[in-house]
Every structure is written in structure tokens, then in C-alpha cells.
DOTITOR-395653 format. One line per field, with one value per residue: residue number from 1; x, y, z of N, C-alpha, C in turn. Coordinates in nm, 4 decimals. Example, Ala and Ser with C-alpha at 12.3 -4.5 7.8 and 13.67 -1.06 7.14 Angstrom:
BEGIN
k: 1|2
nxx: 1.3190|1.2850
nyy: -0.5690|-0.2250
nzz: 0.7800|0.7080
caxx: 1.2300|1.3670
cayy: -0.4500|-0.1060
cazz: 0.7800|0.7140
cxx: 1.3200|1.2900
cyy: -0.3300|0.0030
czz: 0.7800|0.7870
//
This chain:
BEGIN
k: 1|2|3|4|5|6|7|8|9|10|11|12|13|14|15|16|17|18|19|20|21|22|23|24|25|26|27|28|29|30|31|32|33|34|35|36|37|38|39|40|41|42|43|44|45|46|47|48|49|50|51|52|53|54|55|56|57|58|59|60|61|62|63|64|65|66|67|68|69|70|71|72|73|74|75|76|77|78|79|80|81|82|83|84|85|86|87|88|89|90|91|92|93|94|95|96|97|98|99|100|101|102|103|104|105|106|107|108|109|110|111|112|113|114|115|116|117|118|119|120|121|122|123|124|125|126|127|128|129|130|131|132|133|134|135|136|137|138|139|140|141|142|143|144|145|146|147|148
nxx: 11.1343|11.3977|11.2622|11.1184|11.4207|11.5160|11.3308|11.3441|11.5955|11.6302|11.4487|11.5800|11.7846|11.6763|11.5688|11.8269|11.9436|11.7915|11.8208|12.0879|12.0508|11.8966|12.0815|12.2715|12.1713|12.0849|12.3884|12.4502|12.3422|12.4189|12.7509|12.9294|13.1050|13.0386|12.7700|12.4824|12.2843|11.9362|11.7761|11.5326|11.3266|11.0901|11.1108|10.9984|10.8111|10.9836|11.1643|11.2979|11.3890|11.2939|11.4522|11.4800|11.7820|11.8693|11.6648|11.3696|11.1574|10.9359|10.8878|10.8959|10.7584|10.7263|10.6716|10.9239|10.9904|11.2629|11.5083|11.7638|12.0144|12.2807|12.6185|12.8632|13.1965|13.3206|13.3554|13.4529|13.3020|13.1003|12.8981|12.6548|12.3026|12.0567|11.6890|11.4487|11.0848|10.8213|10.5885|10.5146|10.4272|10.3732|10.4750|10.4560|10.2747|10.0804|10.0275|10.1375|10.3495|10.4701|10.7210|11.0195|11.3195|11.7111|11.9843|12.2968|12.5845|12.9696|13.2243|13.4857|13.4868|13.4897|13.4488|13.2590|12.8888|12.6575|12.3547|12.0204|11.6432|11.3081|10.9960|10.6852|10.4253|10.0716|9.9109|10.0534|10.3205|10.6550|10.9927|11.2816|11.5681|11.9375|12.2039|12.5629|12.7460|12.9956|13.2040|13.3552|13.3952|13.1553|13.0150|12.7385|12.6879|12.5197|12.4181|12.2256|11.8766|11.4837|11.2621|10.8933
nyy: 16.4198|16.5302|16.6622|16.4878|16.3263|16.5455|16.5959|16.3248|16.3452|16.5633|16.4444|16.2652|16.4407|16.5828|16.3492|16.2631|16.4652|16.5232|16.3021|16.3138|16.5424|16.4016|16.2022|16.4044|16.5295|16.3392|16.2495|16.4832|16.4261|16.2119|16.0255|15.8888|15.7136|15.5959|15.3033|15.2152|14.9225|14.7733|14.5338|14.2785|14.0638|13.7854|13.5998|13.2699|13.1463|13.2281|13.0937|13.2124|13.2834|13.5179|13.7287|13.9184|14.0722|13.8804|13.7264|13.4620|13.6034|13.4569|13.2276|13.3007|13.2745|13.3413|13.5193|13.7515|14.0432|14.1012|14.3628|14.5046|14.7092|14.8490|15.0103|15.0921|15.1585|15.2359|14.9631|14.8603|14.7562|14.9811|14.9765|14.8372|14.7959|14.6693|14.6095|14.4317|14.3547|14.2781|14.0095|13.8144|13.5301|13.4487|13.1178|13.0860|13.2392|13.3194|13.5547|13.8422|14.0177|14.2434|14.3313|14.4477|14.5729|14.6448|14.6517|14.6956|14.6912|14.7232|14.7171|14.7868|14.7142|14.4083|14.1994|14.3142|14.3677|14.5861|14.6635|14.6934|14.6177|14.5921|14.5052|14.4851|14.3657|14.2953|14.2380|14.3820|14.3759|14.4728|14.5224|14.6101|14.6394|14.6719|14.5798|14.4409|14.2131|14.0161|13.8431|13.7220|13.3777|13.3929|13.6028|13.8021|14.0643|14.2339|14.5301|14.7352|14.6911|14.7069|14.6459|14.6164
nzz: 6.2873|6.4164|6.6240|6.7774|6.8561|6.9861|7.2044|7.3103|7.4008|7.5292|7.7837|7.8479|7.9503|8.1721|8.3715|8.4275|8.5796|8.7627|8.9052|8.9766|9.1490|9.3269|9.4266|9.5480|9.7500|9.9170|9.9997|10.0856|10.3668|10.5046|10.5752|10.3089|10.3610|10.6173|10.6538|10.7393|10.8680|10.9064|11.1204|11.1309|11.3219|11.4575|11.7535|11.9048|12.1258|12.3676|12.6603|12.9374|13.2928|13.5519|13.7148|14.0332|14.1307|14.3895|14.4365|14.2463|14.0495|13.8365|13.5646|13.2938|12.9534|12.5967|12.3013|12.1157|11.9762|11.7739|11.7463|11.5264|11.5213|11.2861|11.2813|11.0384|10.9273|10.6442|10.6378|10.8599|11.1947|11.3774|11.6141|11.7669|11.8404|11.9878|12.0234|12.2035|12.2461|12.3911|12.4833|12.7550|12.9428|13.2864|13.4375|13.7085|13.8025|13.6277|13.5199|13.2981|13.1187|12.9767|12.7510|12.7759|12.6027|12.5647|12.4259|12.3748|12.2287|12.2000|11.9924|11.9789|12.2461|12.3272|12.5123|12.6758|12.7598|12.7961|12.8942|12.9516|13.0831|13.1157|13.2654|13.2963|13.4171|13.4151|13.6620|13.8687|13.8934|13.8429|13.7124|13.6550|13.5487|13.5235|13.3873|13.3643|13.1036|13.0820|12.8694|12.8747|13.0993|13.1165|13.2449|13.4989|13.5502|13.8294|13.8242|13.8570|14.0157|14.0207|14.1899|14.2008
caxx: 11.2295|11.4780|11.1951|11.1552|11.5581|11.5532|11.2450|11.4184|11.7373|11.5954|11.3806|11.6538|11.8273|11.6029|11.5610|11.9786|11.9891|11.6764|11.8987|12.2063|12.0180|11.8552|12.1701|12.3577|12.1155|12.1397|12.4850|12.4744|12.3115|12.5398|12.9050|13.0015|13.2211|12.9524|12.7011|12.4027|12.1838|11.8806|11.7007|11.4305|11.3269|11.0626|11.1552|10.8321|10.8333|11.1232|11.1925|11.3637|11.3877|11.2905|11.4637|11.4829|11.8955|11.8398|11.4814|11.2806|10.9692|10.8266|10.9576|10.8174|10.7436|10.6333|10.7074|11.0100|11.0349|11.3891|11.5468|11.9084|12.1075|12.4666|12.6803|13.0090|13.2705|13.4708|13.3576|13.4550|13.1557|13.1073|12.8321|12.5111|12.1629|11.9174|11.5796|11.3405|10.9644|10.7486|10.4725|10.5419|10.3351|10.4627|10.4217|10.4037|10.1445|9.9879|10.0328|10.1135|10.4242|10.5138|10.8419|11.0968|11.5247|11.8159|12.1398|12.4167|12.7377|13.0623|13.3116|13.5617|13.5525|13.4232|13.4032|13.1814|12.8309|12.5578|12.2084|11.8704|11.5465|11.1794|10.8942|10.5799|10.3100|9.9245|9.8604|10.1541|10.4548|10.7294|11.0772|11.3574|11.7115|12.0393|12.3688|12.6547|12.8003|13.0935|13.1887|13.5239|13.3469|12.9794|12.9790|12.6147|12.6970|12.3760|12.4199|12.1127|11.7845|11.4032|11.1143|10.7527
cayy: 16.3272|16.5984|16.7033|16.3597|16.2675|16.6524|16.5778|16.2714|16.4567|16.6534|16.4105|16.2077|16.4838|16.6058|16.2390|16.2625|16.6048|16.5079|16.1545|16.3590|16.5853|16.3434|16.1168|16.4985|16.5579|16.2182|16.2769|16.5928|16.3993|16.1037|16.0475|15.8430|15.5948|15.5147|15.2210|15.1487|14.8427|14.7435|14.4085|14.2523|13.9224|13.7538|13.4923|13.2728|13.0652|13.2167|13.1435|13.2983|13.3121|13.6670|13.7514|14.0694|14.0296|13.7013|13.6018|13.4325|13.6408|13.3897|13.1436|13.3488|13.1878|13.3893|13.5109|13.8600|14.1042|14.1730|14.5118|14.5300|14.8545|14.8168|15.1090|15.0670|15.2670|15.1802|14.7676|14.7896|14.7714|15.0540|15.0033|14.7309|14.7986|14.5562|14.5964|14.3646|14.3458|14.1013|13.9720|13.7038|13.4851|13.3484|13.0303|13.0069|13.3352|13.3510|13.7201|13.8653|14.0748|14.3178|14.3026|14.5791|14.4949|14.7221|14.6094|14.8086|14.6564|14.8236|14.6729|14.8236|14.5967|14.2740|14.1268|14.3619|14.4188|14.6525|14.5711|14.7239|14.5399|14.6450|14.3819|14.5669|14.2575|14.3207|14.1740|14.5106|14.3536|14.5956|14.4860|14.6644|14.5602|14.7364|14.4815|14.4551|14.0965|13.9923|13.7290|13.6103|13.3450|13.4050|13.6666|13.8523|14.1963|14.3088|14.7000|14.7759|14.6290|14.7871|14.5302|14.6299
cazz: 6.3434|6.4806|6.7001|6.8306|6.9001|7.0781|7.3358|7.4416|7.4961|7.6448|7.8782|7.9405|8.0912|8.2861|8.4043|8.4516|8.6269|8.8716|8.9513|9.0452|9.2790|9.4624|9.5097|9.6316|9.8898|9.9901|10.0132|10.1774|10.4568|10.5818|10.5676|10.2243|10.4262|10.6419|10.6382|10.8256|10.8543|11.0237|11.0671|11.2419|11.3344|11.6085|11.8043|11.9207|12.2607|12.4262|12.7700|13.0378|13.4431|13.5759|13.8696|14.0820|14.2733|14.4190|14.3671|14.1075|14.0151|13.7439|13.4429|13.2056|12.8319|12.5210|12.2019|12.1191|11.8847|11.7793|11.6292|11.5593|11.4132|11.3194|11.1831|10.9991|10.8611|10.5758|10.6485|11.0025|11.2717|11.4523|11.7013|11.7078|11.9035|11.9435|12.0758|12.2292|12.2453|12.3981|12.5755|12.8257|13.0434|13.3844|13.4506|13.7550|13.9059|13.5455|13.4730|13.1632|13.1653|12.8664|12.8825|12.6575|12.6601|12.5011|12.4417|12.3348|12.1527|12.2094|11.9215|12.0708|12.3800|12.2524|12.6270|12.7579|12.6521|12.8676|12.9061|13.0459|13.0629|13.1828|13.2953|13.3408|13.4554|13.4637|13.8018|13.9269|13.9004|13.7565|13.7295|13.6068|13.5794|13.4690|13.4182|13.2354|13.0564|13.0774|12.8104|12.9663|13.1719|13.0806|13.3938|13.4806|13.7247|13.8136|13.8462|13.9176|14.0058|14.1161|14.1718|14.2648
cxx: 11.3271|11.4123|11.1956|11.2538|11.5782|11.4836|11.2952|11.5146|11.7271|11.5136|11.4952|11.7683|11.7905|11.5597|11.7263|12.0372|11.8819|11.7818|12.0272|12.1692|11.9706|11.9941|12.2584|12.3196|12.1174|12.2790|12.4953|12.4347|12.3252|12.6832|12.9018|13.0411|13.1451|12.8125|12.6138|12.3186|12.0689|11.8329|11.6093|11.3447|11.2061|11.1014|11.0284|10.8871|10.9965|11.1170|11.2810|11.3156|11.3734|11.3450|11.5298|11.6117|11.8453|11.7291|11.4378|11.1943|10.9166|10.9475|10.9037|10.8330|10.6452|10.7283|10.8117|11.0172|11.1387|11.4341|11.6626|11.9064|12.2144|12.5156|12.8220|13.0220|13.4199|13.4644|13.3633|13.3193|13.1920|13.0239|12.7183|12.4271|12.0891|11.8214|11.4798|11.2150|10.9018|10.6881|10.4694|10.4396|10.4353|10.3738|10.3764|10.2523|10.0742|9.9759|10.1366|10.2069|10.4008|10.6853|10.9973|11.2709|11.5805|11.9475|12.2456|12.6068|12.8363|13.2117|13.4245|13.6207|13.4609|13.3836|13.3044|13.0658|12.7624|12.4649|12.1113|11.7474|11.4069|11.1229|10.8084|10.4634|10.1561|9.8655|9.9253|10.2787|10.5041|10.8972|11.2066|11.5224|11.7839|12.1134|12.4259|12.7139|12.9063|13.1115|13.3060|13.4141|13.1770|12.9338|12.8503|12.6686|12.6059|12.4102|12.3279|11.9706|11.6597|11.2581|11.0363|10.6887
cyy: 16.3990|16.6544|16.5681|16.3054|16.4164|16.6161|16.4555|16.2756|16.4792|16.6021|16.3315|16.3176|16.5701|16.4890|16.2294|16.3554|16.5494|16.3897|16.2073|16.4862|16.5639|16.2530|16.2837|16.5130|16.4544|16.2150|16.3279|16.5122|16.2586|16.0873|15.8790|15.6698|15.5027|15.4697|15.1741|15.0640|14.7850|14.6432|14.3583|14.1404|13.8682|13.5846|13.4175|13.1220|13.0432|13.1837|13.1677|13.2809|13.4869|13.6942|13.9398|14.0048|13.9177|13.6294|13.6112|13.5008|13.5433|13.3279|13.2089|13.2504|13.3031|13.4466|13.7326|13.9080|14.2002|14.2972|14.5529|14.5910|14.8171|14.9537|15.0573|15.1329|15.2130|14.9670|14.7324|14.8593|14.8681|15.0338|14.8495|14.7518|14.7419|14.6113|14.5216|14.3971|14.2427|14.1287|13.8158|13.6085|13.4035|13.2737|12.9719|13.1113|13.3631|13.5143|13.7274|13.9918|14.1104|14.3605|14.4022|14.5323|14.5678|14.6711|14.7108|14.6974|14.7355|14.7345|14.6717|14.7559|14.4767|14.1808|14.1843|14.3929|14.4987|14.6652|14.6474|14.6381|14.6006|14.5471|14.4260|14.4258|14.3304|14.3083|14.3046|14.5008|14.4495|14.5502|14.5662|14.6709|14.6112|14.6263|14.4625|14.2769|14.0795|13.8313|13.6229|13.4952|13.3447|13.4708|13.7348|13.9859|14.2648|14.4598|14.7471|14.7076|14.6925|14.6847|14.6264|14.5575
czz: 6.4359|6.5996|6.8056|6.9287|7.0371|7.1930|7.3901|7.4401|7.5942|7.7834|7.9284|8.0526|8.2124|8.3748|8.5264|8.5735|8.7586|8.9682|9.0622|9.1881|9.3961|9.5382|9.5986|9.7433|9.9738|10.0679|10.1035|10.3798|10.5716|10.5122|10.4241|10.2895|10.5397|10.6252|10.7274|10.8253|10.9493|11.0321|11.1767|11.2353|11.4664|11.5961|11.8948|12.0680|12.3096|12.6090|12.8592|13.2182|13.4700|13.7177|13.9090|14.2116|14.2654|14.4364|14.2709|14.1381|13.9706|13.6346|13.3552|13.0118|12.7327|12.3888|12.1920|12.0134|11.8428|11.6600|11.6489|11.4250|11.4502|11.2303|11.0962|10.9386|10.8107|10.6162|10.7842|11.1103|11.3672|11.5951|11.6444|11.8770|11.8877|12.0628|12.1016|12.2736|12.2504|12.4774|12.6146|12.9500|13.1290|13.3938|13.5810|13.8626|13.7569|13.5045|13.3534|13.1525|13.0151|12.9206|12.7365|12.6894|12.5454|12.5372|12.3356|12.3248|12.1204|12.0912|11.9612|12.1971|12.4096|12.4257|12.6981|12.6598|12.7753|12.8209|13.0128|13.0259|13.1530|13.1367|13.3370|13.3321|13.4779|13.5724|13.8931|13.9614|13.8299|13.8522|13.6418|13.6431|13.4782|13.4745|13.2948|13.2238|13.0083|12.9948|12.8354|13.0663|13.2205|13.2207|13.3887|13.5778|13.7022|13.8721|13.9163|13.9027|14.0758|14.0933|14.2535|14.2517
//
């Protein structure tokens, strides 16, 4: 019986001791205070206008696959990244765009967000568009733009 009560002593703390070294190294390898989460979601017959500056390319229509990271520290939000993924069909030249989008959330300055986007089409379209959003007034400032 004393043999018994000793081996699981003894297993529980080797159970106990294993527990506390994995949460240390854990430890050792992000900050306590902060919190990161990720999540991910598709979105299925989205559409959108594609334009390059002041012309329409295509109405495009198709389905997105979203990927947002948020950090926080101590409860308050530090940062949020979302990523899009998709495959779009225009409607009106029929090509078949793959089409990638990064957004970047600055907490910090809640009116502004900044925004890239790539539109790579099968037919040789290639669209690529920098701009920043302004939420005072639902503004668009296209920064930069490179159609082929």
C-alpha cells in the first residue's frame, strides 16, 4: 500500500513539474500582458468594382477568404491585420482574377486605415492598388495604382 500512495506521488509530480516547465517556456516566449487572437471566416458572393485611378476594369463577383490578427495589451487593442483571399470572376470580360488584400488597423488613429490589394486575372490583367481610408466622410485616396 505505501508502495502504491509513493508511485503516485511520485507520478503526480512528475506530471506537476513537466506542467510548470512547459507553461515557463511558454512564458519565456511572449510578454504575460499580452494577448493575441486570430480568426478566419469566408465570405461567398462578394462583389466589388475593380478600378485602376479612374477606370472600371470589371464588376468582379466571387467568393473571400478572410484572416484577421489582433494583439492587445492588458485588454486594450493594439494592432488588427486582416487578410484577403479570393477568386473572382468579372462580369463583364469573363476572366478569372485571383485577387489577395491587406489591411492594417492603426488603433491609435481610428480614422485612418491603409490598404494594399493585388488582382492578378488569367486573360493578363494585373492590377495593383495602394490607398489609404479615411473614415471621416467615407474618403478613398488612392496612393498608388499599376494596371497591366
Amino acid at each position: 500500500m505505501k508502495k502504491t500512495i509513493y508511485l503516485i506521488l511520485v507520478a503526480f509530480l512528475i506530471v506537476l513539474g513537466s506542467s510548470k516547465v512547459d507553461n515557463v517556456s511558454a512564458q519565456g516566449k511572449s510578454d504575460p500582458k499580452k494577448e493575441q487572437t486570430a480568426h478566419r471566416w469566408t465570405s461567398e458572393n462578394v462583389e466589388f468594382e475593380l478600378w485602376c485611378g479612374d477606370k472600371l476594369i470589371d464588376f468582379l463577383v466571387g467568393d473571400v477568404d478572410v484572416h484577421c490578427t489582433m494583439q492587445y495589451e492588458n485588454g486594450v487593442l493594439l494592432f488588427m491585420n486582416m487578410t484577403f483571399h479570393g477568386t473572382f470572376k468579372g462580369q463583364t470580360s469573363g476572366e478569372v482574377f485571383k485577387y489577395k488584400e491587406i489591411t492594417k488597423y492603426d488603433p491609435s488613429n481610428v480614422k485612418i486605415y491603409k490598404d494594399h490589394f493585388n488582382a492578378v486575372g488569367d486573360k493578363g490583367s494585373h492590377v495593383i492598388v495602394s490607398y489609404t481610408f479615411l473614415t471621416e466622410g467615407w474618403v478613398f485616396v488612392l496612393n498608388k495604382a499599376i494596371c497591366k
